[in-house]
GUMARVEX-317182 format. One record per atom (N, C-alpha, C): x, y, z; residue in three letters. Coordinates in steps of 0.05 Angstrom, whole numbers, plus 5000, padded with zeros to 4 digits. Layout:
<sites>
XYZALA...
</sites>
This chain:
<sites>
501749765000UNK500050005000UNK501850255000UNK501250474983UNK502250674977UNK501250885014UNK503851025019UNK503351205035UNK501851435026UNK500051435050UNK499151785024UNK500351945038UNK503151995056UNK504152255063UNK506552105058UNK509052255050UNK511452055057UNK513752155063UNK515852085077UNK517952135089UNK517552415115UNK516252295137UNK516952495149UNK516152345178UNK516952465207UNK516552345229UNK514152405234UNK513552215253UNK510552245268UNK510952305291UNK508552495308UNK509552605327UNK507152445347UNK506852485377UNK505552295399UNK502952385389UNK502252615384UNK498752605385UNK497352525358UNK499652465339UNK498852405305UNK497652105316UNK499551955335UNK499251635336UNK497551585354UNK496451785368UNK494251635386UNK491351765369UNK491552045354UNK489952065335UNK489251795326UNK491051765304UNK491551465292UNK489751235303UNK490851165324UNK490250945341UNK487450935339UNK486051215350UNK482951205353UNK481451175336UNK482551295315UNK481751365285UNK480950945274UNK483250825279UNK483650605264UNK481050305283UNK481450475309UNK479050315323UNK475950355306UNK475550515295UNK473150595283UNK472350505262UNK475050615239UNK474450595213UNK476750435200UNK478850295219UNK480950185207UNK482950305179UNK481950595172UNK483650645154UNK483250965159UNK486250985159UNK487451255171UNK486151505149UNK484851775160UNK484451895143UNK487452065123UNK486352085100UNK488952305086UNK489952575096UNK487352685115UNK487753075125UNK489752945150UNK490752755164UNK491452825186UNK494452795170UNK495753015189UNK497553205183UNK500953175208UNK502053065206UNK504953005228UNK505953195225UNK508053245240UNK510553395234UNK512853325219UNK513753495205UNK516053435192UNK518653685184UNK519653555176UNK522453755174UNK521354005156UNK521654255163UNK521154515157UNK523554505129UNK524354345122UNK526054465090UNK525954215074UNK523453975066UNK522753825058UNK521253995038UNK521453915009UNK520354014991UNK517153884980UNK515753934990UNK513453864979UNK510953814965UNK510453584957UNK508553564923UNK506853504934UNK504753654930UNK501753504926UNK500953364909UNK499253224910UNK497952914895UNK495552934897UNK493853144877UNK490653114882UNK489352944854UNK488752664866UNK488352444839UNK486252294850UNK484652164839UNK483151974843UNK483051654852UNK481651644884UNK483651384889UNK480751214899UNK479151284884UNK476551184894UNK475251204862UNK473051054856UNK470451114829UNK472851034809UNK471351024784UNK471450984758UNK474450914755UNK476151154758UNK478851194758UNK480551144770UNK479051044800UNK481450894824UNK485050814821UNK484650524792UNK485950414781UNK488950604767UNK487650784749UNK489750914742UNK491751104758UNK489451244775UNK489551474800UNK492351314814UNK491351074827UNK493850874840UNK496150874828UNK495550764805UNK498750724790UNK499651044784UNK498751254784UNK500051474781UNK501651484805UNK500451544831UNK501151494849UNK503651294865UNK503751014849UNK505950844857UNK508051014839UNK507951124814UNK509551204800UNK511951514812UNK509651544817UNK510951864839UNK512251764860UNK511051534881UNK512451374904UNK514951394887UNK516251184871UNK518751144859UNK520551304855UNK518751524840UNK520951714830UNK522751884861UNK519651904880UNK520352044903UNK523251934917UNK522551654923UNK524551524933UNK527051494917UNK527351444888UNK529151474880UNK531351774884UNK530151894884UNK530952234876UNK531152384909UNK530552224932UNK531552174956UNK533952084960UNK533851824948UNK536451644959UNK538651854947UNK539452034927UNK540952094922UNK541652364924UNK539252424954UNK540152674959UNK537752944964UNK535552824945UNK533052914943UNK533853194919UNK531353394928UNK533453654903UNK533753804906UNK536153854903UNK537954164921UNK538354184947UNK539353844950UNK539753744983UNK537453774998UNK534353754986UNK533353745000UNK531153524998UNK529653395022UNK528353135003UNK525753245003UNK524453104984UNK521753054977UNK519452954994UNK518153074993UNK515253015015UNK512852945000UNK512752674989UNK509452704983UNK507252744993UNK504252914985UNK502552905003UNK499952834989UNK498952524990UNK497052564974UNK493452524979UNK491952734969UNK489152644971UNK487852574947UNK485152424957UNK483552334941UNK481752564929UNK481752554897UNK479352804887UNK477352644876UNK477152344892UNK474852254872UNK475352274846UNK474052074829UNK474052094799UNK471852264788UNK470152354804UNK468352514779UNK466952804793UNK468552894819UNK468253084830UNK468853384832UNK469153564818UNK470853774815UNK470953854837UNK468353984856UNK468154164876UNK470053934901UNK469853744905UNK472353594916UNK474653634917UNK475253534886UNK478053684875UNK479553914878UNK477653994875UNK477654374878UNK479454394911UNK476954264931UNK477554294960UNK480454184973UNK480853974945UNK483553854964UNK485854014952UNK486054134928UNK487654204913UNK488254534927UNK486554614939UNK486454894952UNK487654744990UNK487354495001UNK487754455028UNK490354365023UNK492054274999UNK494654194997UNK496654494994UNK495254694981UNK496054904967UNK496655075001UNK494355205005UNK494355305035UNK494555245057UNK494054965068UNK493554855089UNK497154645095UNK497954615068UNK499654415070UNK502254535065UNK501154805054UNK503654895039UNK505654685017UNK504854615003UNK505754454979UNK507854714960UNK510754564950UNK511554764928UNK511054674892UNK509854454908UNK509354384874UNK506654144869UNK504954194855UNK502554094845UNK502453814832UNK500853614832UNK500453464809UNK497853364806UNK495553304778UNK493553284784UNK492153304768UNK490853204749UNK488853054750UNK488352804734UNK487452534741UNK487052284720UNK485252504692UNK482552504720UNK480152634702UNK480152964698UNK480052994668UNK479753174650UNK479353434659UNK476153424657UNK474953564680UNK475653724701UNK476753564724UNK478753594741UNK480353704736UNK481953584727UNK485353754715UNK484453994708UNK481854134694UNK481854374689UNK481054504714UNK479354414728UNK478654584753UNK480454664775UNK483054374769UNK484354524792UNK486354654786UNK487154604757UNK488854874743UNK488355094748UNK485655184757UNK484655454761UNK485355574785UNK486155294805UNK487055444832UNK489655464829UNK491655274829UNK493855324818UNK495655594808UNK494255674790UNK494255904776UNK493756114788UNK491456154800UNK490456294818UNK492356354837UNK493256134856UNK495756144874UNK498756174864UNK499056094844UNK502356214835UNK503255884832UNK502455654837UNK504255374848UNK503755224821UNK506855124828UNK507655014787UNK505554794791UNK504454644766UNK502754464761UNK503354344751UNK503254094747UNK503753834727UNK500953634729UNK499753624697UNK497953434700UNK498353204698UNK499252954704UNK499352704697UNK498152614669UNK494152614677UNK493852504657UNK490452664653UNK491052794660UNK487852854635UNK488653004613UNK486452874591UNK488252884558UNK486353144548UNK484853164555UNK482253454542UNK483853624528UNK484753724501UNK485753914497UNK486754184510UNK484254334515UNK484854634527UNK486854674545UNK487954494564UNK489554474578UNK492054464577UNK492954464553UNK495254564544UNK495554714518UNK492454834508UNK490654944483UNK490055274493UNK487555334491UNK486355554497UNK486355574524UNK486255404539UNK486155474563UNK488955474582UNK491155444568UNK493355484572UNK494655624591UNK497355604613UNK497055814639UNK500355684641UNK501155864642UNK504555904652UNK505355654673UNK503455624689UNK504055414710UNK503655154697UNK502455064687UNK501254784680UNK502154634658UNK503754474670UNK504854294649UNK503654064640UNK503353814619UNK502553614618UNK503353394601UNK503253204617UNK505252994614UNK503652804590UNK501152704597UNK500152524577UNK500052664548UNK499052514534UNK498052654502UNK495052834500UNK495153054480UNK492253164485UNK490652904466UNK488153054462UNK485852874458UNK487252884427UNK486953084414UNK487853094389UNK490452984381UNK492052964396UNK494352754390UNK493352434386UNK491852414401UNK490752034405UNK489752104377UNK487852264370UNK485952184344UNK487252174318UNK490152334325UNK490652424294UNK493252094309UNK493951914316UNK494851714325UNK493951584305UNK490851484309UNK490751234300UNK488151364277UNK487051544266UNK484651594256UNK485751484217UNK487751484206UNK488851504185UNK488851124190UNK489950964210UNK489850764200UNK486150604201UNK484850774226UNK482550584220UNK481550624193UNK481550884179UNK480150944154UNK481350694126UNK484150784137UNK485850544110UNK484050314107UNK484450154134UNK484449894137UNK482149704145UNK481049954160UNK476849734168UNK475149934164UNK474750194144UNK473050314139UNK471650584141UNK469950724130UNK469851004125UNK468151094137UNK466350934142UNK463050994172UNK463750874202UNK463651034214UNK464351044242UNK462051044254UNK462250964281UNK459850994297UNK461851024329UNK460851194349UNK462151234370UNK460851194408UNK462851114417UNK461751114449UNK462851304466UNK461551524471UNK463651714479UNK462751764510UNK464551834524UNK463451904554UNK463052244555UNK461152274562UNK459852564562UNK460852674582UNK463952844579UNK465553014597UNK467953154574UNK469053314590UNK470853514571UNK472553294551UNK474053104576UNK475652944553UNK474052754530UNK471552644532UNK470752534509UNK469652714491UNK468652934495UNK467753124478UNK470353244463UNK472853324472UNK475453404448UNK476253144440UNK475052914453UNK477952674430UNK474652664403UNK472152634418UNK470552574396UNK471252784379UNK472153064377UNK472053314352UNK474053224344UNK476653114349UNK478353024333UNK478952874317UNK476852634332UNK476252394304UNK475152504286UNK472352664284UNK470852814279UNK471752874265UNK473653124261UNK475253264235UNK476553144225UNK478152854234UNK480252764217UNK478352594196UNK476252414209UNK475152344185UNK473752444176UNK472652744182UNK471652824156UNK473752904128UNK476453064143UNK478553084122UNK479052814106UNK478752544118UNK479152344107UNK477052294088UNK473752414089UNK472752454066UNK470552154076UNK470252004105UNK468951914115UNK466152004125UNK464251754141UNK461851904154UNK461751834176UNK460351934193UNK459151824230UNK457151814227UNK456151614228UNK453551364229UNK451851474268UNK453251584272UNK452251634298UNK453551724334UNK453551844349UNK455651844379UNK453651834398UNK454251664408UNK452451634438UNK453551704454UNK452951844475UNK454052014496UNK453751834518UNK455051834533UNK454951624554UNK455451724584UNK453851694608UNK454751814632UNK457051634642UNK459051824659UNK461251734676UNK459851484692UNK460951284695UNK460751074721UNK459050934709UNK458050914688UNK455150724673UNK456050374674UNK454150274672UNK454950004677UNK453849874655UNK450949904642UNK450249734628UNK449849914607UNK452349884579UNK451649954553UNK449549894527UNK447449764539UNK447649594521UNK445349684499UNK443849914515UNK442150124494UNK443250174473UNK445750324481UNK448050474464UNK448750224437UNK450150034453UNK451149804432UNK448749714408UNK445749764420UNK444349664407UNK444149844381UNK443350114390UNK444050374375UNK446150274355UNK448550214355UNK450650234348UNK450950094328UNK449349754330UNK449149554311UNK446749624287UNK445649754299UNK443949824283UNK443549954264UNK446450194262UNK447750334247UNK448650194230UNK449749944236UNK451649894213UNK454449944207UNK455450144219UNK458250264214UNK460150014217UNK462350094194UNK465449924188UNK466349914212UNK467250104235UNK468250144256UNK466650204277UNK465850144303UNK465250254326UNK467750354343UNK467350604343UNK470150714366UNK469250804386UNK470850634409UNK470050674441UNK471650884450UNK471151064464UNK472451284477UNK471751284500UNK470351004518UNK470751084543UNK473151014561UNK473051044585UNK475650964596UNK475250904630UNK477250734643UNK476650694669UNK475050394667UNK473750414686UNK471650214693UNK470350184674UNK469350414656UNK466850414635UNK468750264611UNK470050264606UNK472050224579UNK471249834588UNK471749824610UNK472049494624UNK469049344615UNK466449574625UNK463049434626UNK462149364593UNK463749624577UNK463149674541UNK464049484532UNK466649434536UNK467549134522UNK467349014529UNK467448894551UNK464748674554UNK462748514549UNK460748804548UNK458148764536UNK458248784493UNK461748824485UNK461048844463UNK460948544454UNK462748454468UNK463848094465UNK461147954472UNK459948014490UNK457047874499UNK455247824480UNK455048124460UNK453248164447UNK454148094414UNK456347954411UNK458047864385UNK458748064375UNK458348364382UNK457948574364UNK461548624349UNK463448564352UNK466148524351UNK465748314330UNK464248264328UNK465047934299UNK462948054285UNK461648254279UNK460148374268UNK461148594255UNK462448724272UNK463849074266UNK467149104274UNK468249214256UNK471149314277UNK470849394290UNK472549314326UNK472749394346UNK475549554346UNK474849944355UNK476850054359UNK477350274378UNK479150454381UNK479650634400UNK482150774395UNK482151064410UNK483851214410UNK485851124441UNK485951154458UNK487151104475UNK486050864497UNK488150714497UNK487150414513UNK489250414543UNK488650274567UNK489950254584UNK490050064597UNK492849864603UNK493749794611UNK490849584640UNK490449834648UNK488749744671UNK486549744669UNK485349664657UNK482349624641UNK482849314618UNK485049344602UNK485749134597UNK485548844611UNK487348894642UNK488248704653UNK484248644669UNK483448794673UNK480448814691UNK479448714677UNK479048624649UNK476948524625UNK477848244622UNK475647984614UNK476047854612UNK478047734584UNK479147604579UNK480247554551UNK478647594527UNK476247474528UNK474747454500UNK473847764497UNK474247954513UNK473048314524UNK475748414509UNK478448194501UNK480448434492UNK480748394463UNK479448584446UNK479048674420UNK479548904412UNK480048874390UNK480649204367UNK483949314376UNK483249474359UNK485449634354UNK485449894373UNK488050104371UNK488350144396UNK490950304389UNK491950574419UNK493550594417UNK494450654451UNK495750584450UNK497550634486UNK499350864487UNK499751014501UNK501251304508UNK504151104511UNK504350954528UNK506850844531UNK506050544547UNK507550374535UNK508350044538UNK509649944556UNK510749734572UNK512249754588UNK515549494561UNK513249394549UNK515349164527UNK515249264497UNK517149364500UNK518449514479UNK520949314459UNK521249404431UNK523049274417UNK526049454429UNK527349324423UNK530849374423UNK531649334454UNK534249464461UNK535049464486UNK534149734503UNK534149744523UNK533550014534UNK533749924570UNK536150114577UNK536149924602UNK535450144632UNK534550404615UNK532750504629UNK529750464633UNK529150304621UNK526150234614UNK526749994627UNK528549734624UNK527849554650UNK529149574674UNK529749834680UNK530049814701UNK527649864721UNK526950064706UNK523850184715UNK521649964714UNK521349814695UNK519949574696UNK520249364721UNK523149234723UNK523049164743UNK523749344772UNK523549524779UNK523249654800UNK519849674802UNK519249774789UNK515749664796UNK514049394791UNK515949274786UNK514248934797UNK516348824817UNK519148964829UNK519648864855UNK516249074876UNK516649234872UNK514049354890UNK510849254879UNK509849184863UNK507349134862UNK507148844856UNK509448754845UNK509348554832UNK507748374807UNK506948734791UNK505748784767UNK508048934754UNK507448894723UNK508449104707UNK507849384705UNK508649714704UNK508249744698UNK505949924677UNK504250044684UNK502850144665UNK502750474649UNK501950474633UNK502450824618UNK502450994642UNK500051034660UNK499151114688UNK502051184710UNK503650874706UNK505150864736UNK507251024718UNK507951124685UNK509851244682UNK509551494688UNK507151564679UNK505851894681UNK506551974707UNK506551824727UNK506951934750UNK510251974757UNK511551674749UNK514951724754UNK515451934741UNK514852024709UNK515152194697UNK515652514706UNK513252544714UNK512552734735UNK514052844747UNK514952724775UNK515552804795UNK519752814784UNK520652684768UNK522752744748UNK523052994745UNK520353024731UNK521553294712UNK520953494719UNK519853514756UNK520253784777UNK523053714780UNK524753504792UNK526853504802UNK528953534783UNK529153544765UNK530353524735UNK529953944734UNK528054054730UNK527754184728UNK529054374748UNK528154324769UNK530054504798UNK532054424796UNK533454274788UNK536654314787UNK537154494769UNK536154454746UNK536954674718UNK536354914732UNK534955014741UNK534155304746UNK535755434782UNK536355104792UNK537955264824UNK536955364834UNK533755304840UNK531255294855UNK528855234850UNK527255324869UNK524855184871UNK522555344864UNK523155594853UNK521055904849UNK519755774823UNK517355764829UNK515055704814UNK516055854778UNK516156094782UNK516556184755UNK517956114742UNK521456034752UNK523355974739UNK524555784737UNK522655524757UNK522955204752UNK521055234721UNK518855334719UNK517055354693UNK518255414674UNK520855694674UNK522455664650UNK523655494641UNK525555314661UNK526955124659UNK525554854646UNK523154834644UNK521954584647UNK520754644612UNK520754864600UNK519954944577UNK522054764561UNK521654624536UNK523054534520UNK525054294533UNK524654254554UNK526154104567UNK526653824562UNK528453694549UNK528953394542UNK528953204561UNK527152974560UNK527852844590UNK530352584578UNK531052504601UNK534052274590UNK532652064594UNK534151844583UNK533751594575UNK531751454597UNK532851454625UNK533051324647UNK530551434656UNK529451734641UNK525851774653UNK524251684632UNK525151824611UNK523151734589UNK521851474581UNK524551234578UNK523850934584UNK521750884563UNK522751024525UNK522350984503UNK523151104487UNK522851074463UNK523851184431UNK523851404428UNK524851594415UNK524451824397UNK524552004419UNK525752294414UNK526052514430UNK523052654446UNK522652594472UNK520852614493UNK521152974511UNK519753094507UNK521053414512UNK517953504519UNK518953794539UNK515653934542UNK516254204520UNK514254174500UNK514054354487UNK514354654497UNK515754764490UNK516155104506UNK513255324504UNK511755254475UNK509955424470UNK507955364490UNK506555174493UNK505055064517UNK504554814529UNK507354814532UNK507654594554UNK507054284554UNK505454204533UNK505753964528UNK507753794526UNK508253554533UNK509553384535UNK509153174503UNK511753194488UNK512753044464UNK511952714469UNK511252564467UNK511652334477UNK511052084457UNK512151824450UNK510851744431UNK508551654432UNK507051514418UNK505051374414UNK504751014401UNK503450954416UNK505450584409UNK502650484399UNK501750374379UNK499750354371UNK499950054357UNK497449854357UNK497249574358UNK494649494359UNK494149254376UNK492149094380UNK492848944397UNK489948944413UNK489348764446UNK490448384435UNK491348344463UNK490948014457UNK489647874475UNK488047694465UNK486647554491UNK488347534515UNK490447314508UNK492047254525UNK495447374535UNK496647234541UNK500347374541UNK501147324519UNK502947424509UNK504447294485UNK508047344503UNK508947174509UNK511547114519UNK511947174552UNK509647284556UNK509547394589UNK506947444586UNK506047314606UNK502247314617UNK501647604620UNK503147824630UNK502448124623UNK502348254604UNK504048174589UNK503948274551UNK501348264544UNK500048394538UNK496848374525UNK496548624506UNK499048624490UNK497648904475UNK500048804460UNK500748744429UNK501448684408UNK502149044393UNK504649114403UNK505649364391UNK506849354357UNK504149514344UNK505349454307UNK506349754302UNK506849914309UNK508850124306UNK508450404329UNK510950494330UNK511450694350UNK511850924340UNK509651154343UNK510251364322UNK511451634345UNK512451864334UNK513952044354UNK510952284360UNK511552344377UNK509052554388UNK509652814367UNK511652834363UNK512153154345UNK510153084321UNK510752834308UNK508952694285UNK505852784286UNK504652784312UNK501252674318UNK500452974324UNK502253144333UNK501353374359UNK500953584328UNK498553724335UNK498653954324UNK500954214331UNK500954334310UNK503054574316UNK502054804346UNK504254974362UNK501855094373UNK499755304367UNK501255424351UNK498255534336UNK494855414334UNK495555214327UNK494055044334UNK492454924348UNK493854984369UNK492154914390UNK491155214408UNK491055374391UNK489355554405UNK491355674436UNK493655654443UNK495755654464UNK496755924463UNK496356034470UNK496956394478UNK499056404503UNK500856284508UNK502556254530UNK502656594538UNK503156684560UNK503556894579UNK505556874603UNK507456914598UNK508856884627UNK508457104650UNK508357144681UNK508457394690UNK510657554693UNK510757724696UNK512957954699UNK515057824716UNK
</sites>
């Protein structure tokens, strides 16, 4: 089990707190607060560790554990160590979000941010962030604006936007299984920009949409939608949900034969939804932010591999990199800049190349200077029922394309960067 505070002493009334606390409810709350060393540098962790997103929220989370500890043992940064502090924002809560992201900010005094799985989120608490002056890094919500129009000097982000996933894989579904689409989209910021991106690519591709069903967060039974869906007819059904929902849809598409009927496909697939689905549930095509089994040598990538299956004794997932990633490229960054001042760790972190030993894949991985996005490749394939050479392998990588390739220019994305005075 992941700490949600880490490296620091406990003092007598934290542990009889504790004590009482654990007679009740057996699990310690996140607000209670120890003492610790007054020159410990501290990150907040406002992610989702409960609902829909639990799964990913965690492995972000183990991923930050790692880096923390790593980037301790050798000193921490700028001789000073690292303090994680993390709360739960729920998966589909802003005004939550909001509350923890403002109690880490003021209450905790945090010098640096990280946050959000969900979309949504990530934008809301960008707003405090910003608001407060404290650098940001989103892990993983992909919604465009966020590193687009709604763009903010503090806020960096690590995963791919929505429009990177579409322009990923939208050229090969058209090639190869067809020109009428039909879609499952989850009705929130991030399924509404990846759906406009399919959207435009196949219309430039000179395709149609047969139909998009909007779908609420946390849904369980698709099977209105699917029915909708077959009924269309479309060459392709593309699923855009994700989390738990990504787990109930496929599923119910395998239940319902609808996969031996239609191509089964998607813009972004994960790791932990994969492993949650039953074998005959893993279909279509697909693309992953990042893999943990990769072609060639790379012995920053297994090291990282096996450093997180000595700790979980899993591989691995896009999720657990986003997080090592992360907490890297504050510490990476405050060395380049010879502190910790919000504005000019943010310069430093502009255009910034990460090395072998974080990135842990192909092709040059960098945060774009204009707004902040993160370069990263895109590994794109098809599910396998089973392992192919290792029982965790379940995703069959048919080429690795570079993020510069997929990402729109920034113009493009609508990104008005502003630095302050």
């Amino acid at each position: 089990m992941v700490s949600r505070i880490i490296a620091r002493p406990v003092n007598r009334r934290t542990i009889l707190k504790s004590a009482a606390a654990a007679g009740a409810l057996q699990i310690a709350s996140p607000f209670v607060i120890s003492a610790r060393a007054a020159d410990n540098i501290k990150i907040g962790l406002d992610n989702p560790l409960t609902g829909t997103y639990a799964a990913p929220g965690k492995n972000e989370e183990i991923g930050c554990q790692l880096a923390v500890d790593q980037i301790n043992a050798k000193g921490g940064i700028l001789g000073r160590k690292i303090e994680l502090l993390s709360e739960d924002s729920t998966s589909g809560d802003a005004g939550a979000a909001v509350q923890k992201a403002r109690k880490l900010i003021e209450r905790d005094k945090i010098d640096f941010l990280v946050g959000n799985v969900n979309s949504a989120l990530a934008q809301a608490i960008a707003q405090v962030s910003n608001e407060k002056g404290v650098l940001h890094i989103v892990p993983g919500g992909h919604t465009d604006p966020i590193t687009g129009k709604d763009c903010k000097w503090n806020v960096f982000r690590v995963c791919n936007t929505t429009r990177m996933e579409a322009n990923a894989v939208s050229q090969l579904l058209y090639t190869k299984y067809g020109k009428k689409w039909h879609f499952i989209t989850p009705d929130y910021a991030f399924g509404h920009t990846l759906y406009q991106g399919c959207e435009a690519n196949l219309k430039k591709l000179g395709g149609t949409i047969t139909g998009n069903e909007l779908t609420p967060l946390g849904i369980t039974d698709f099977s209105s939608y699917l029915i909708k869906a077959r009924a269309a007819n479309p060459d392709v059904l593309v699923v855009l949900v994700q989390g738990n929902d990504m787990v109930n849809c496929l599923k119910q598409i395998s239940q319902f034969g609808i996969d031996k009927q239609i191509h089964v496909a998607g813009t972004q697939q994960e790791l932990e939804a994969v492993e949650a689905m039953p074998p005959e549930a893993r279909v279509g095509v697909w693309m992953f932010e990042w893999y943990w089994k990769q072609a060639g040598a790379n012995p920053g990538l297994d090291k990282f591999v096996s450093e997180i299956r000595k700790r979980t004794g899993k591989v691995p997932t896009a999720r657990t990199w986003f997080g090592y990633v992360t907490i890297h490229a504050y510490a990476l960054a405050c060395e380049k800049a010879k502190t910790i001042e919000a504005k000019t760790v943010a310069k430093a972190l502009g255009d910034m190349e990460l090395p072998d030993d974080v990135k842990c894949q192909p092709n040059k991985v960098y945060f774009r200077g204009g707004d902040h996005q993160l370069m990263l490749s895109a590994f794109i394939g098809e599910l396998m029922s089973k392992g192919d050479g290792d029982p965790e392998n379940l995703f069959k990588v048919n080429s690795v394309v570079s993020g510069d390739s997929i990402a729109p220019s920034v113009a493009e994305t609508g990104c008005q960067m502003q630095m302050p005075a």
